[in-house]
KOLKE-573763 format. One record per residue (C-alpha): y, z, x; residue number from 0; chain. Coordinates in Angstrom, 1 decimal, padded with zeros to 4 digits. Each point is the difference from the previous one (the first is absolute). Layout:
+--------+--------+--------+-----+--------+
!      y !      z !      x ! num ! chaine !
+--------+--------+--------+-----+--------+
!      Y !      Z !      X ! NUM !      A !
...
+--------+--------+--------+-----+--------+
***
This chain:
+--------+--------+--------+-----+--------+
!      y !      z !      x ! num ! chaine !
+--------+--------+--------+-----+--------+
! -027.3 ! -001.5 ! -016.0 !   0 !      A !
! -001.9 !  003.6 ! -000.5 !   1 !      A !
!  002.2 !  001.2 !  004.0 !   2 !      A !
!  003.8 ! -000.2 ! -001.9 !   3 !      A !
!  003.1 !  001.9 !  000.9 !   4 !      A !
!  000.5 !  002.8 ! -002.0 !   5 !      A !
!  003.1 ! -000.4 ! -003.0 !   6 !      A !
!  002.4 !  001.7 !  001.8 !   7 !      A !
!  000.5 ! -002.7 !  002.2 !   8 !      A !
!  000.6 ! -002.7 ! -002.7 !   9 !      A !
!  002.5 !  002.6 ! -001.8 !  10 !      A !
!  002.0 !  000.3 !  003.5 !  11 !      A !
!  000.8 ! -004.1 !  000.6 !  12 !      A !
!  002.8 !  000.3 !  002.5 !  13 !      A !
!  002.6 ! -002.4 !  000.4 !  14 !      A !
!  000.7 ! -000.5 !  003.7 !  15 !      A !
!  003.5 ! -000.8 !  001.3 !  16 !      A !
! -000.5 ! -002.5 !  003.0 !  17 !      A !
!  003.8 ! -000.5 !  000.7 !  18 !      A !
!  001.2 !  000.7 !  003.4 !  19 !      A !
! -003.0 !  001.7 !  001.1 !  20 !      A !
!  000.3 !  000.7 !  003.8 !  21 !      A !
! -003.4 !  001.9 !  000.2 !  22 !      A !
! -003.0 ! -000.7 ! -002.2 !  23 !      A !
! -002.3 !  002.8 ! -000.9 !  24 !      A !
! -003.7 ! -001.4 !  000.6 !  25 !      A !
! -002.1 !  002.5 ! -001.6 !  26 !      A !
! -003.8 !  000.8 !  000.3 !  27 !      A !
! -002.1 !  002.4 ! -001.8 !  28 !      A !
! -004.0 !  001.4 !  000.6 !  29 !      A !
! -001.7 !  001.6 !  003.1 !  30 !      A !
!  001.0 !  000.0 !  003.0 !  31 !      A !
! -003.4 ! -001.2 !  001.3 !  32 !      A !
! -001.2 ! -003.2 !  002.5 !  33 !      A !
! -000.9 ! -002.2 ! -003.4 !  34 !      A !
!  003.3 !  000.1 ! -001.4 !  35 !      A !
!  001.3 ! -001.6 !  003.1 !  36 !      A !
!  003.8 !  001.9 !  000.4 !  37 !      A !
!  000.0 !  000.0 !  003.5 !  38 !      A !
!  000.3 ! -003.7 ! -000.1 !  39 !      A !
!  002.5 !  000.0 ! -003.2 !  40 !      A !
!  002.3 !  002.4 !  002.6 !  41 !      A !
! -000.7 ! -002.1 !  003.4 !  42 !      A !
!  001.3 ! -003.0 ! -002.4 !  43 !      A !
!  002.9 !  001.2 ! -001.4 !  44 !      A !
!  001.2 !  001.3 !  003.2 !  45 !      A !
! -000.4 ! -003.2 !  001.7 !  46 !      A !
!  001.9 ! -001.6 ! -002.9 !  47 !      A !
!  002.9 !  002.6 !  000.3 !  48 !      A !
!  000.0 ! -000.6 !  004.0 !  49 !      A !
! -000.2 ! -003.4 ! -001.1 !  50 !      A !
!  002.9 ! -000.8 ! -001.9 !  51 !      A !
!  002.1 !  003.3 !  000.7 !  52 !      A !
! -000.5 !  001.5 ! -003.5 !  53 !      A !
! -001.3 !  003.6 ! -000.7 !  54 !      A !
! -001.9 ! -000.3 ! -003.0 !  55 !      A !
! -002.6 !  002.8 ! -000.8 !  56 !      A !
! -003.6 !  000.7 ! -000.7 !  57 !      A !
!  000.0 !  002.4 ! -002.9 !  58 !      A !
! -003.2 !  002.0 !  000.4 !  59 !      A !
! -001.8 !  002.0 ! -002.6 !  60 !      A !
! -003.7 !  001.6 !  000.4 !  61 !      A !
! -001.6 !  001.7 !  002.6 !  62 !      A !
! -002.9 !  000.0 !  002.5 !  63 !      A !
! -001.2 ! -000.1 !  003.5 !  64 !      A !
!  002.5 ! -003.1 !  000.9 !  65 !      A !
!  002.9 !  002.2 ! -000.8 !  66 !      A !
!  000.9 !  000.6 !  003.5 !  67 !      A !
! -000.1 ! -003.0 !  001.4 !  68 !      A !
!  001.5 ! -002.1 ! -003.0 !  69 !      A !
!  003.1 !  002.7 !  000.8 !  70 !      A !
!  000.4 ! -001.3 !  003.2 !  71 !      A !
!  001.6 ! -003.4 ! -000.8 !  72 !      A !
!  003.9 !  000.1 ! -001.2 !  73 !      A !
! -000.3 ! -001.6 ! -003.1 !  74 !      A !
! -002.1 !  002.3 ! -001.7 !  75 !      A !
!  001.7 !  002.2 ! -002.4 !  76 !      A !
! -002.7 !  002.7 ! -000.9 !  77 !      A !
! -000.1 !  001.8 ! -003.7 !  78 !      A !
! -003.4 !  001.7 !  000.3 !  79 !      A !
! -002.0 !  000.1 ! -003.1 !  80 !      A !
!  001.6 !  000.1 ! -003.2 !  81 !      A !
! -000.8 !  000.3 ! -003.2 !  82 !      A !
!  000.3 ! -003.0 ! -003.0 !  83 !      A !
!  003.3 !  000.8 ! -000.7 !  84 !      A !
!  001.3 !  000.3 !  003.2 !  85 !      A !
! -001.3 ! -003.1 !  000.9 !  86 !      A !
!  001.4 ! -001.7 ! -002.8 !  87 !      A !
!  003.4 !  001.2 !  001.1 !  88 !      A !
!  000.0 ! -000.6 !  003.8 !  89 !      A !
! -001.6 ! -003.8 ! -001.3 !  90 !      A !
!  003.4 ! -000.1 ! -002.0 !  91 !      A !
!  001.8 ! -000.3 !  003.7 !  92 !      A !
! -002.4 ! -002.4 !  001.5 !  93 !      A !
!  000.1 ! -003.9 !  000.0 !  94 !      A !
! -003.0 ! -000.9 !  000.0 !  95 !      A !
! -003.7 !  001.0 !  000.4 !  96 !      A !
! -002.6 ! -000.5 !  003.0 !  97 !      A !
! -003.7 !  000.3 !  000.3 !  98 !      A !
! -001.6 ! -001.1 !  002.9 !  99 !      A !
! -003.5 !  001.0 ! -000.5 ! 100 !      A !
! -002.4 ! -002.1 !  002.2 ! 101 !      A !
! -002.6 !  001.3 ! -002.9 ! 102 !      A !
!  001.0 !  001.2 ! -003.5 ! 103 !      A !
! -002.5 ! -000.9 ! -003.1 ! 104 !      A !
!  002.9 !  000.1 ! -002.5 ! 105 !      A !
!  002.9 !  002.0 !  000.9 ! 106 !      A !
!  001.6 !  001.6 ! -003.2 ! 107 !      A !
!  003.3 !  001.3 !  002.1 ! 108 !      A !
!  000.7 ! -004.3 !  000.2 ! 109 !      A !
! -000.3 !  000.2 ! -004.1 ! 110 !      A !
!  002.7 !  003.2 !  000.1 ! 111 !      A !
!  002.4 ! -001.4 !  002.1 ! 112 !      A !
!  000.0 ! -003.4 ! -002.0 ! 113 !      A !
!  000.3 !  001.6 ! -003.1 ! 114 !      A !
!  002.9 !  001.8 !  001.1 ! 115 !      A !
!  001.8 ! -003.5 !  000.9 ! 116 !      A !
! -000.5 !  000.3 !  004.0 ! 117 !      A !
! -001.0 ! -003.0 !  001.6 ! 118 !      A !
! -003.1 ! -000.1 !  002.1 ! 119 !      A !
! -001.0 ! -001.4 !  003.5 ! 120 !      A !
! -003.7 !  000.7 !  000.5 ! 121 !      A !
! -002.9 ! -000.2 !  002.0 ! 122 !      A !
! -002.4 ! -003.4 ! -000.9 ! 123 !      A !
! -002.9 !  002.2 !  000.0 ! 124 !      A !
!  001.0 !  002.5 ! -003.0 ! 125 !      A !
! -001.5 ! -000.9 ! -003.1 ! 126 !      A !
!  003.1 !  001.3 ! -002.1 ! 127 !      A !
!  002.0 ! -003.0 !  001.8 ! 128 !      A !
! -002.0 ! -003.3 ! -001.5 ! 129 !      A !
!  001.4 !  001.2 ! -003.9 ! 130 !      A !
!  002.7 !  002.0 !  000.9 ! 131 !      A !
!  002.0 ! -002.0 !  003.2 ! 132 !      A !
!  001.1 ! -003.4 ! -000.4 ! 133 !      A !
!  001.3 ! -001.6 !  002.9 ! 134 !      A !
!  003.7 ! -001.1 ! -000.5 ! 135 !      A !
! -000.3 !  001.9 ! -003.3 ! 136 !      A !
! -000.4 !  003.2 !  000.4 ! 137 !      A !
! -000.2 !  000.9 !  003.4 ! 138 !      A !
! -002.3 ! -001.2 !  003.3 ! 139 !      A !
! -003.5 !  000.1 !  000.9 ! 140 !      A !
! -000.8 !  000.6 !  004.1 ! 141 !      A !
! -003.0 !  000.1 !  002.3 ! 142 !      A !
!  000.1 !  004.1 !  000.7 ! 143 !      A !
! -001.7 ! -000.9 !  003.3 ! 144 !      A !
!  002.5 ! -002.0 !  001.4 ! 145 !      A !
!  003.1 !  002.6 !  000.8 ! 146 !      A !
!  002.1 ! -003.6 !  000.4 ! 147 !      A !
! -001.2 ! -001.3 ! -004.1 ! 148 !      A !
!  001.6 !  003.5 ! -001.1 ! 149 !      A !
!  002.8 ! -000.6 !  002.1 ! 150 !      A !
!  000.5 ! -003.5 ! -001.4 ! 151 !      A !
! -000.8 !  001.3 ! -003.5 ! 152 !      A !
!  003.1 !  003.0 !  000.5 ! 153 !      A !
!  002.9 ! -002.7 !  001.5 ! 154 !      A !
! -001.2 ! -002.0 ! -003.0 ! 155 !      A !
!  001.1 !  002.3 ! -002.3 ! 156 !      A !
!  002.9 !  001.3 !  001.8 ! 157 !      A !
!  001.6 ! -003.7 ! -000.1 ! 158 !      A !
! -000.4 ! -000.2 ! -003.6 ! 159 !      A !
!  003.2 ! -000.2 ! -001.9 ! 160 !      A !
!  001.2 !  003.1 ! -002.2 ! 161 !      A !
! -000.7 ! -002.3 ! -003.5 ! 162 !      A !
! -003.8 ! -000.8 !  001.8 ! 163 !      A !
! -000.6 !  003.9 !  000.2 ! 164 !      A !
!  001.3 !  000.6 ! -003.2 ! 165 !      A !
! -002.2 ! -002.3 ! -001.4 ! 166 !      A !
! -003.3 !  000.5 !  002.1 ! 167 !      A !
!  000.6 !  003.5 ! -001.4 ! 168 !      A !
!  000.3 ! -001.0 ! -003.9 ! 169 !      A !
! -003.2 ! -002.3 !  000.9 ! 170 !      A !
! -002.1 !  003.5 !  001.4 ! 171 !      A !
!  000.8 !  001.8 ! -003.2 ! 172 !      A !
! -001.3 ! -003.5 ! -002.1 ! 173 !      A !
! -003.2 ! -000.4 !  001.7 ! 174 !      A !
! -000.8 !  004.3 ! -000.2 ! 175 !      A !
!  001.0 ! -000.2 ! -003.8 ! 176 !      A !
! -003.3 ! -002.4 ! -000.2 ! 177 !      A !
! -002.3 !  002.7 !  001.3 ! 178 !      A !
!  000.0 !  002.9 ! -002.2 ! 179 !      A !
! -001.9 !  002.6 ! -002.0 ! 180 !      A !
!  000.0 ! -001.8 ! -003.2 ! 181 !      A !
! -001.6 ! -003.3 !  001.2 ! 182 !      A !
! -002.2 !  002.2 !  001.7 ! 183 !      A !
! -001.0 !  001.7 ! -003.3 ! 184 !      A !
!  000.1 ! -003.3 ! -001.7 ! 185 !      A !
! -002.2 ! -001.6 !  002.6 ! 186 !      A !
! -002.6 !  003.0 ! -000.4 ! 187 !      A !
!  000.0 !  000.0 ! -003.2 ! 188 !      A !
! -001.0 ! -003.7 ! -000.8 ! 189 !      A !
! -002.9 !  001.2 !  002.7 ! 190 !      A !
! -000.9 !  003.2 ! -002.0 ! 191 !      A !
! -000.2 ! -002.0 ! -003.6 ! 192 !      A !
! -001.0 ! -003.3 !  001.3 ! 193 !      A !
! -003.0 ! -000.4 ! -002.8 ! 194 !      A !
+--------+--------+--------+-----+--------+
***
């Protein structure tokens, strides 16, 4: 519990309107590098939008040394690095959150992004995803070496009802709200003074 989002993102709970939603706004955040895995979030949801003749997007904030090649596949919508606020506010147009690390320790940005009220599909091998993504709860959970798991994992979530959404979205913001500074304090605490 000592790696939790900061405040902010509690304060901020969005309430995402699912209705008639024609394109859904999959949004990843953290370095563009071979460990976080993009390129095969981007190769996914294009096959998914060649798929099933939709044109959903790949909401893209961070930088690094994938940039140019993540830019190359037409889902990806590109912000650049931004700053807390700004991150806040483009996650206020997004649907849901993605993180397909095929290694990530913890992964605070997955605690953020829940405790904002997104919904989560991540990888199986982030350590964030066994307390904060429940499968059918909250979100999915995908082998990020597979390209056709993450594919599977994005129609899932596509064919979900607006009222499933909704609700996988309240469910994110639950789970986060059980991670946070003051059990972390408390949890210290009865360390510290333990006689």
């Amino acid at each position: 519990g000592f790696y939790v989002a900061d405040k902010i993102f509690f304060k901020n709970n969005i309430e995402i309107n699912y209705n008639n939603i024609k394109q859904i706004n999959f949004l990843f955040i953290g370095r563009l590098v071979k460990e976080k895995n993009i390129i095969k979030l981007a190769k996914a949801l294009d096959i998914v939008n060649s798929q099933i003749k939709t044109a959903h997007k790949l909401i893209i904030i961070g930088a690094g040394e994938y940039l140019s090649k993540v830019s190359a596949f037409k889902c990806v919508d590109y912000k650049g690095f931004k700053s807390q606020n700004e991150i806040i506010n483009i996650a206020k147009k997004c649907h849901v959150f993605c993180l397909p690390s095929t290694y990530e320790p913890w992964g605070v940005v997955t605690h953020e992004m829940a405790a904002l009220g997104l919904p989560v599909l991540s990888s199986n091998k982030c350590g964030s995803s066994h307390d904060l993504v429940i499968d059918g709860f909250n979100g999915f959970k995908f082998n990020p070496l597979e390209v056709n798991s993450i594919v599977m994992c994005l129609k899932k979530f596509i064919l979900l009802s607006a009222e499933e959404k909704r609700k996988f979205s309240q469910n994110s913001f639950r789970i986060a709200s059980k991670i946070n500074h003051e059990n972390w304090n408390n949890t210290l605490n009865s360390i510290i003074l333990k006689p």
